[in-house]
N, CA, C and O atoms as a GROMACS GRO file, in nm:
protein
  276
    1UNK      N    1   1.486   1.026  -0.341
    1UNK     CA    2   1.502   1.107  -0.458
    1UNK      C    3   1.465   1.021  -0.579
    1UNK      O    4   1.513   0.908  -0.577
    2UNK      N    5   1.407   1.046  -0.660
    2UNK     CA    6   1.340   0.989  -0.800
    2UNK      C    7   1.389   1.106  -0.922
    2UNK      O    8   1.356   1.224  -0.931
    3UNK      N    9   1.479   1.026  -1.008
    3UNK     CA   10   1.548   1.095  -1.148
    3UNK      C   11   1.485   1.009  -1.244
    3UNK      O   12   1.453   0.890  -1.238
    4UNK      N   13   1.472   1.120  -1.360
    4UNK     CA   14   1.435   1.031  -1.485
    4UNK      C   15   1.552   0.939  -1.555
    4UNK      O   16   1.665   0.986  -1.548
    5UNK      N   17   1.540   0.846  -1.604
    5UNK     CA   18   1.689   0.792  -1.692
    5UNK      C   19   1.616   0.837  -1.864
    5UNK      O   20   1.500   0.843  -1.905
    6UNK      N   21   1.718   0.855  -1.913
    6UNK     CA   22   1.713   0.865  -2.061
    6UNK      C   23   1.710   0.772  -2.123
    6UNK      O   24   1.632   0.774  -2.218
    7UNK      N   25   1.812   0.622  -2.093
    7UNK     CA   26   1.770   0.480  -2.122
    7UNK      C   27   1.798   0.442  -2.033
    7UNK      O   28   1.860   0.496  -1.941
    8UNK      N   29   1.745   0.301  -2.046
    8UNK     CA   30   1.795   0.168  -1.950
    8UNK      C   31   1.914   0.174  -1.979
    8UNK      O   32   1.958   0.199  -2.091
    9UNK      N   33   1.991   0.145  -1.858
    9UNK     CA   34   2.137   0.072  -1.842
    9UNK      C   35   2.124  -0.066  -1.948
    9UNK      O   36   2.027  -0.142  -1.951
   10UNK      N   37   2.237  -0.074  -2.026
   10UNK     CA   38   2.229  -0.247  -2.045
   10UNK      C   39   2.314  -0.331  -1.927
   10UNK      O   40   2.328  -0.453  -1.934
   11UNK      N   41   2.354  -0.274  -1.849
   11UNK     CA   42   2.411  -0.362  -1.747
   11UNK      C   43   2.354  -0.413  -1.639
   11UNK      O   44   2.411  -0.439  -1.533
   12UNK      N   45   2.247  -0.427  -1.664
   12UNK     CA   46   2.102  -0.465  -1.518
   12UNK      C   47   2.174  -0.678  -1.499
   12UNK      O   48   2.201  -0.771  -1.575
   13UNK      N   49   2.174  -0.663  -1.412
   13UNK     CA   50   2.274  -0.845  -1.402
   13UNK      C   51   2.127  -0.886  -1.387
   13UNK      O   52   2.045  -0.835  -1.311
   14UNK      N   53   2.104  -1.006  -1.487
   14UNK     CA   54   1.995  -1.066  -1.496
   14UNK      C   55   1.972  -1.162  -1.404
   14UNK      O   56   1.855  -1.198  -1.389
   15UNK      N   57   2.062  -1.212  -1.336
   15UNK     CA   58   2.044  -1.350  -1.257
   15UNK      C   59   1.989  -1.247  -1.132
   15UNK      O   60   1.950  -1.315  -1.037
   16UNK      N   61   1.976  -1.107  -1.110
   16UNK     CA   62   1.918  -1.062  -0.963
   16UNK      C   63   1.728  -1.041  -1.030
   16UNK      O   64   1.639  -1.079  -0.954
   17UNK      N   65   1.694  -0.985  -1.155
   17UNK     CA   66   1.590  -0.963  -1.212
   17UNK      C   67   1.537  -1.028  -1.255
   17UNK      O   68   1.584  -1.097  -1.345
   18UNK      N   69   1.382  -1.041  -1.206
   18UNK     CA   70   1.316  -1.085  -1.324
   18UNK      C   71   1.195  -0.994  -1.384
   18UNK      O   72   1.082  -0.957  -1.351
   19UNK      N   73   1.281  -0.979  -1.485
   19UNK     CA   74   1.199  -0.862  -1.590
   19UNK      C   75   1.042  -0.928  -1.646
   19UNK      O   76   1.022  -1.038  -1.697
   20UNK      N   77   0.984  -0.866  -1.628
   20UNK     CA   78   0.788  -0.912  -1.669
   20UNK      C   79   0.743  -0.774  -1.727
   20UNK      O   80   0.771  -0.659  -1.694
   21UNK      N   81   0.635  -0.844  -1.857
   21UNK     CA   82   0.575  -0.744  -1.926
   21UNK      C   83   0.468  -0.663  -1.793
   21UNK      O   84   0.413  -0.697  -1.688
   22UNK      N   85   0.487  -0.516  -1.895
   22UNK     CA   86   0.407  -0.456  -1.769
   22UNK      C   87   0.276  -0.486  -1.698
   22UNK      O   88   0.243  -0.494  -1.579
   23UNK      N   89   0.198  -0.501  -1.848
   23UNK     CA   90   0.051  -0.570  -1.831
   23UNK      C   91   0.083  -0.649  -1.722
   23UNK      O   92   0.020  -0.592  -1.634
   24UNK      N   93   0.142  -0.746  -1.667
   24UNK     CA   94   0.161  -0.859  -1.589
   24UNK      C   95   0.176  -0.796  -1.429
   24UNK      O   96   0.172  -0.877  -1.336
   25UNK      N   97   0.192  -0.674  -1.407
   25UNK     CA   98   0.221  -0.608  -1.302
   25UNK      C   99   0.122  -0.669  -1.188
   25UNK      O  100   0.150  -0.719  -1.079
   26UNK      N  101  -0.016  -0.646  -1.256
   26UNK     CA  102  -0.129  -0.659  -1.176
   26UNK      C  103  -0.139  -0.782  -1.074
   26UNK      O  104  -0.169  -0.766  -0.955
   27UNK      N  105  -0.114  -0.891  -1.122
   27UNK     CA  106  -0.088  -1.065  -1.072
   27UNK      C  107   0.033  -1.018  -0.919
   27UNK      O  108   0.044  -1.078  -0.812
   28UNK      N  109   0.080  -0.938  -0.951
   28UNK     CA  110   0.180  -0.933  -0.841
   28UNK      C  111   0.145  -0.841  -0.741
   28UNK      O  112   0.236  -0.821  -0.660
   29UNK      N  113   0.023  -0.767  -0.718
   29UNK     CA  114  -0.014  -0.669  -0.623
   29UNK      C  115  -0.050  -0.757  -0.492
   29UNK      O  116  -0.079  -0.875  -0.508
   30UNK      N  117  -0.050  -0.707  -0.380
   30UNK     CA  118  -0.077  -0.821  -0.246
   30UNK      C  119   0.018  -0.905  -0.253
   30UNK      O  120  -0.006  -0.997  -0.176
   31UNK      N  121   0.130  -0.920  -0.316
   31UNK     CA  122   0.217  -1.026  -0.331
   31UNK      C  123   0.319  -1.030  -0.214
   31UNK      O  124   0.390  -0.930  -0.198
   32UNK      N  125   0.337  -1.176  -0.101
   32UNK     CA  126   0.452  -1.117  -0.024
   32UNK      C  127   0.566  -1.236  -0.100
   32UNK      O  128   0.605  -1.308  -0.008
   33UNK      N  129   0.609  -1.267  -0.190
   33UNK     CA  130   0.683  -1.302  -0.264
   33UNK      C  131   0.781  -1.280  -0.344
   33UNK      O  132   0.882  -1.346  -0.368
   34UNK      N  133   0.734  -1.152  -0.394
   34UNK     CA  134   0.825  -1.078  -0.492
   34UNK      C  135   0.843  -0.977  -0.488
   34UNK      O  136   0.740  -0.932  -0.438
   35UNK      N  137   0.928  -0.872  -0.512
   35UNK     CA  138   0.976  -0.769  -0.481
   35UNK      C  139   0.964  -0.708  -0.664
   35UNK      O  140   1.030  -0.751  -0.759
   36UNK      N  141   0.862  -0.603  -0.664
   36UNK     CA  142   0.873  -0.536  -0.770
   36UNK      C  143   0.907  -0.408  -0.808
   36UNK      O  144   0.839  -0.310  -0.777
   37UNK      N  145   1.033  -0.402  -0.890
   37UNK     CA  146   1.128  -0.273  -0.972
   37UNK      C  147   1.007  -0.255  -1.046
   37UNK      O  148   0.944  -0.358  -1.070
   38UNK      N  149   0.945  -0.115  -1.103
   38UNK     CA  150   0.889  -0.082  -1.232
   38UNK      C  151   1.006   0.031  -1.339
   38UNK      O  152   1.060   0.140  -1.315
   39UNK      N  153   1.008  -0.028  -1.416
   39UNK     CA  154   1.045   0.102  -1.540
   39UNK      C  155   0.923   0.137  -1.578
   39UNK      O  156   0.846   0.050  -1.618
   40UNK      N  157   0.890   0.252  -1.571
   40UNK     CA  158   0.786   0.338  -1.611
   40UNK      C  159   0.756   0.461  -1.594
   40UNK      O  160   0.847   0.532  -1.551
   41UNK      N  161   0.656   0.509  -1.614
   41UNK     CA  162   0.636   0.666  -1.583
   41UNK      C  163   0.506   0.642  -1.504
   41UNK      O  164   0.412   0.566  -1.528
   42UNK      N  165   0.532   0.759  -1.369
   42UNK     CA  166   0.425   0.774  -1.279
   42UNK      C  167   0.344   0.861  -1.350
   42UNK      O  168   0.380   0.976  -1.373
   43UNK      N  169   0.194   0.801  -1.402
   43UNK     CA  170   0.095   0.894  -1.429
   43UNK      C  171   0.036   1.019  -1.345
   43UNK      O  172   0.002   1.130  -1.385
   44UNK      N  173   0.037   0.976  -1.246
   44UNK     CA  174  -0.081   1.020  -1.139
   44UNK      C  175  -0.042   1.000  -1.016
   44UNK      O  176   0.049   0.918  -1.026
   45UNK      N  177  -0.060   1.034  -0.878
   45UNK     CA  178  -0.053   1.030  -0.720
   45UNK      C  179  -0.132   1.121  -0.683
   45UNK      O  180  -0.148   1.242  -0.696
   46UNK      N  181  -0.220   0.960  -0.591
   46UNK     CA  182  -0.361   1.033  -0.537
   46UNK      C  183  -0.302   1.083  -0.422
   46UNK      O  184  -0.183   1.109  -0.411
   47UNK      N  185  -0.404   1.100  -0.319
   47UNK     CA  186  -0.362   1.154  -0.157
   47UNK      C  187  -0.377   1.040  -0.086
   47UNK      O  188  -0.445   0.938  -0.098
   48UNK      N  189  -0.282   1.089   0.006
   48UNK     CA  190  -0.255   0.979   0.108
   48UNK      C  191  -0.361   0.954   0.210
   48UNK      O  192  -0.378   1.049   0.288
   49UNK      N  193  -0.459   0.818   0.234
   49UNK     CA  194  -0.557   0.821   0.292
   49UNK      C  195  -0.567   0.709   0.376
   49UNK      O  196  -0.525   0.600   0.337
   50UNK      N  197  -0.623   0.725   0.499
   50UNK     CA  198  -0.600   0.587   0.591
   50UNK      C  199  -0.712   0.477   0.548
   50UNK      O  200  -0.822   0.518   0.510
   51UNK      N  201  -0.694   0.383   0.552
   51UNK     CA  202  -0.736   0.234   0.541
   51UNK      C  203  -0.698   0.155   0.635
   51UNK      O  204  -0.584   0.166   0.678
   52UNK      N  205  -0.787   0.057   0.687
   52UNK     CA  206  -0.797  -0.056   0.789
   52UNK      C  207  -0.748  -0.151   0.700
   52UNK      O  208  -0.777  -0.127   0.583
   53UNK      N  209  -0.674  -0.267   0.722
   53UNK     CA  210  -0.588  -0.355   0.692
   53UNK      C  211  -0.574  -0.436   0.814
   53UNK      O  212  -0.496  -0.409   0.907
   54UNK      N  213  -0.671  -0.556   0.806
   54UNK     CA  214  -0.618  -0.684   0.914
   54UNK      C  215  -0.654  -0.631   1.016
   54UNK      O  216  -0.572  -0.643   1.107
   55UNK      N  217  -0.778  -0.554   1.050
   55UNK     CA  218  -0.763  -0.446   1.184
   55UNK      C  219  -0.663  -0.350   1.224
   55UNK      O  220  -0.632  -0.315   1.338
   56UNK      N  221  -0.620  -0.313   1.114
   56UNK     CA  222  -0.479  -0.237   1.183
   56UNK      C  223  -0.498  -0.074   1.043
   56UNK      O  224  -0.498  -0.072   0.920
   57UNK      N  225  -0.506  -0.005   1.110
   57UNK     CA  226  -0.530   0.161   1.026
   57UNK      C  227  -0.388   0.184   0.958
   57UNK      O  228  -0.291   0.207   1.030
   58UNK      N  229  -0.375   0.179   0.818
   58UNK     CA  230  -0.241   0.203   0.742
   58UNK      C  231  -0.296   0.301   0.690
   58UNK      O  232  -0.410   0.342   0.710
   59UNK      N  233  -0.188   0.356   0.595
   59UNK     CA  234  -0.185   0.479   0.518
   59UNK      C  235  -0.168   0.430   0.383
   59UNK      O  236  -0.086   0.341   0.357
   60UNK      N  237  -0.250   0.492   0.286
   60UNK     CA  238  -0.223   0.432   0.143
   60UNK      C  239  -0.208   0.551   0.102
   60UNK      O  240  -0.242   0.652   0.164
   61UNK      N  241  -0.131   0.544  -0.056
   61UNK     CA  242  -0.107   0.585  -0.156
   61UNK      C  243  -0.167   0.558  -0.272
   61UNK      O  244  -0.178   0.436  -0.289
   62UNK      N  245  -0.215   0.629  -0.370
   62UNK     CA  246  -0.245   0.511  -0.502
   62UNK      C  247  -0.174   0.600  -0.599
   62UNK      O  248  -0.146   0.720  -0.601
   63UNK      N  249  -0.154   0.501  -0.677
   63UNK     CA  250  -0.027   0.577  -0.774
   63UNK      C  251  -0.054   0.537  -0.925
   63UNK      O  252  -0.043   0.418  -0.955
   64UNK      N  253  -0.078   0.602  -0.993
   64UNK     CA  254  -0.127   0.521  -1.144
   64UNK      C  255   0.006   0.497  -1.230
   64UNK      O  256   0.067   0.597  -1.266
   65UNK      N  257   0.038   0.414  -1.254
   65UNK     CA  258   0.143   0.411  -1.337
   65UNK      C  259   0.129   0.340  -1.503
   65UNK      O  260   0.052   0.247  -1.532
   66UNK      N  261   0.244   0.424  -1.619
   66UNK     CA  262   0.216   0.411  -1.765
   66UNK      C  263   0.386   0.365  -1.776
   66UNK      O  264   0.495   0.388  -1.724
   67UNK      N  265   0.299   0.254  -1.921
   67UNK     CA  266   0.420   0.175  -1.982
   67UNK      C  267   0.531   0.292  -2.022
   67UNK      O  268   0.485   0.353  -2.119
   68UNK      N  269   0.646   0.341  -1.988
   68UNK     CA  270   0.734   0.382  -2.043
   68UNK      C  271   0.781   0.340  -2.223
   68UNK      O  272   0.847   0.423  -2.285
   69UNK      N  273   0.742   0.209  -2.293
   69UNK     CA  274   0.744   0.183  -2.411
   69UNK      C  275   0.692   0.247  -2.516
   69UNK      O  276   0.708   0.202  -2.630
   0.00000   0.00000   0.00000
């Protein structure tokens, strides 16, 4: 289930987050390192289409997403 918030909580415990400007999103795609939360608004969702990956047929999504700011 996906709800809109009206604001951010100020109670997000910082020592679990690390908050990054959005622009910066991109550096972290393919990443198996980090685990990324977005605040934002989903622009767009394409269709779900198969792709080969490592020899192996996955299912993608592409999803455009806008700065909530």
């Amino acid at each position: 289930m996906v709800r809109e918030l009206d604001e951010v909580p100020p109670a997000i415990p910082m020592h679990i987050f690390e908050f990054v400007n959005f622009s910066d999103l991109t550096e972290r795609v393919r990443s198996n390192v980090h685990l990324t939360y977005v605040l934002g608004r989903i622009a767009s969702i394409g269709l779900c289409r198969p792709k080969i990956a490592n020899g192996i047929s996955v299912n993608t999504l592409e999803i455009d997403l806008e700065n909530s700011e």
